[in-house]
KEKE-43780 format. One record per atom (N, C-alpha, C, O): x, y, z. Coordinates in steps of 0.05 Angstrom, whole numbers, plus 5000, padded with zeros to 4 digits. Example, Ala and Ser with C-alpha at 12.3 -4.5 7.8 and 13.67 -1.06 7.14 Angstrom:
526448865156;524649105156;526449345156;528549345169;525749555142;527349795143;525850015157;526850235161;
! end
This chain:
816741950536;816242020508;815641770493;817041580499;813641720472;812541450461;813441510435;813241720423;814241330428;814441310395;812341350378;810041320387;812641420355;810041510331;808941220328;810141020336;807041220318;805740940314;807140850293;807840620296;807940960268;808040880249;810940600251;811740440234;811840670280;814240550280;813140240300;814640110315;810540190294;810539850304;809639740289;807239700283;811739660278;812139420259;814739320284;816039450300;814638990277;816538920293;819139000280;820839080296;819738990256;822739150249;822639370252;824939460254;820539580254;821739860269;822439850301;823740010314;821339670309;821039600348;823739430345;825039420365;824439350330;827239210338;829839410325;832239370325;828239660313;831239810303;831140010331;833040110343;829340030336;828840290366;830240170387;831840320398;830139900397;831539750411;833639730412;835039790431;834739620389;837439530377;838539850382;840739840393;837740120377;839940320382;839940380402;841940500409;837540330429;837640410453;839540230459;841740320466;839339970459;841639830464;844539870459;846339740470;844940060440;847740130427;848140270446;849940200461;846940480452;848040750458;848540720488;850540810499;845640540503;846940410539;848940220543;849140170567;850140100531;851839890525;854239920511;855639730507;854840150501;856540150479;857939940460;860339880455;854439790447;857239510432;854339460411;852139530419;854539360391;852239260379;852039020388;853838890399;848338890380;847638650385;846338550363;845538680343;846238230368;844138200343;840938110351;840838040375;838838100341;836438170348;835937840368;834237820385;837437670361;836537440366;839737330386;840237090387;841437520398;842537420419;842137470447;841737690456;842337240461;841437300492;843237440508;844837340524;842637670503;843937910519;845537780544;847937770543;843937670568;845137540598;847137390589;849437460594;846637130571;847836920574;850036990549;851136800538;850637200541;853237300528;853937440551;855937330560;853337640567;855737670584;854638020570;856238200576;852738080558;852238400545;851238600569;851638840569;849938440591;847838590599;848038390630;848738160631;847238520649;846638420678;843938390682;842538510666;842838260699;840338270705;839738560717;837738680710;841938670737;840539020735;839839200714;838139380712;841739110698;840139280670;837139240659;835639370645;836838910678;834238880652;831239100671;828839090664;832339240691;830139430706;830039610692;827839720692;832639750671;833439920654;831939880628;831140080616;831239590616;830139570604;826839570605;825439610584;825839520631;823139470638;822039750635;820239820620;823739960657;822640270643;822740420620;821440610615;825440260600;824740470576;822840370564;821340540555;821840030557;820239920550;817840030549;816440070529;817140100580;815440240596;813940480574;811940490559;816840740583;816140960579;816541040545;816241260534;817340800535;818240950500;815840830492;814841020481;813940600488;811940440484;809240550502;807140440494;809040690519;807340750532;805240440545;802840470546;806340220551;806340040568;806139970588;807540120600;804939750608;806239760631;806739400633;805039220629;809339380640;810639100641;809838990669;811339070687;808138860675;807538730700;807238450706;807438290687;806738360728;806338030742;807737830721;810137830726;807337700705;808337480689;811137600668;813237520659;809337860668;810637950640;813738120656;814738330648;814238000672;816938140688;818537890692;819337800714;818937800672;820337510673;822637590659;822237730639;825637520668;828237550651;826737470628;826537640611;825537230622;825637150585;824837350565;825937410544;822337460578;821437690556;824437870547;824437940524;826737930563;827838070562;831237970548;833138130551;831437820539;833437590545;834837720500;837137730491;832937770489;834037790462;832438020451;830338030465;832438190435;831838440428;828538280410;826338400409;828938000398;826037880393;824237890402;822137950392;824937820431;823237740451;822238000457;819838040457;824538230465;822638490475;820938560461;818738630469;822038550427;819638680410;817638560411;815638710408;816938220416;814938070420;812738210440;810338250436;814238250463;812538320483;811538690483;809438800490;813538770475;811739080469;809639030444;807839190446;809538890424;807538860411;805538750419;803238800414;806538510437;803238390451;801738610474;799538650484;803738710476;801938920510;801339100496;799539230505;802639230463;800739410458;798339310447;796539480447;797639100438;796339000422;793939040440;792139200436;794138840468;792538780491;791039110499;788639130501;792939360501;792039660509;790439780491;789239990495;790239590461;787839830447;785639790452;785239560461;783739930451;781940020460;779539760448;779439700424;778039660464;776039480437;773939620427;773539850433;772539480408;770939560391;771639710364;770039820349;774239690362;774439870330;774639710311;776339730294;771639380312;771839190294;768939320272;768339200251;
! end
């Protein structure tokens, strides 16, 4: 299921995050802490994060872009679902 468009703005991509993160984790975070290196999250989760990323953004996270860093602070994810959606629109609607 993909989110409405109206919600990419990076502060709507970091409030969609920030509650997925609540609700798999049971704890709040802040947009700019590194999940691993607090001790929030395992590196198996971050496969948890690669598919919802995936499937809520209609995305696909691949080769480079499967790096712990992308995944490391709720910034960074929103960084990278905005660049890969950016990269999937379609050209020519200049």
């Amino acid at each position: 299921m993909s989110v409405r468009e109206e919600h990419f703005t990076a502060e709507g991509l970091e409030k969609e995050i920030l509650d997925f993160l609540a609700e798999r984790i049971k704890t709040t975070v802040d947009v700019d802490q590194d999940l691993f290196a607090s001790g929030v999250v395992s590196s198996m989760f971050a496969m948890q994060l690669v598919v919802h990323l995936e499937e809520a953004y209609d995305i696909a996270i691949v080769g480079g872009d499967l790096k712990l860093d992308n995944f490391r602070t709720v910034q960074t994810m929103t960084g990278l679902v905005l660049r890969l959606r950016d990269t999937s629109e379609p050209a020519g609607n200049a």
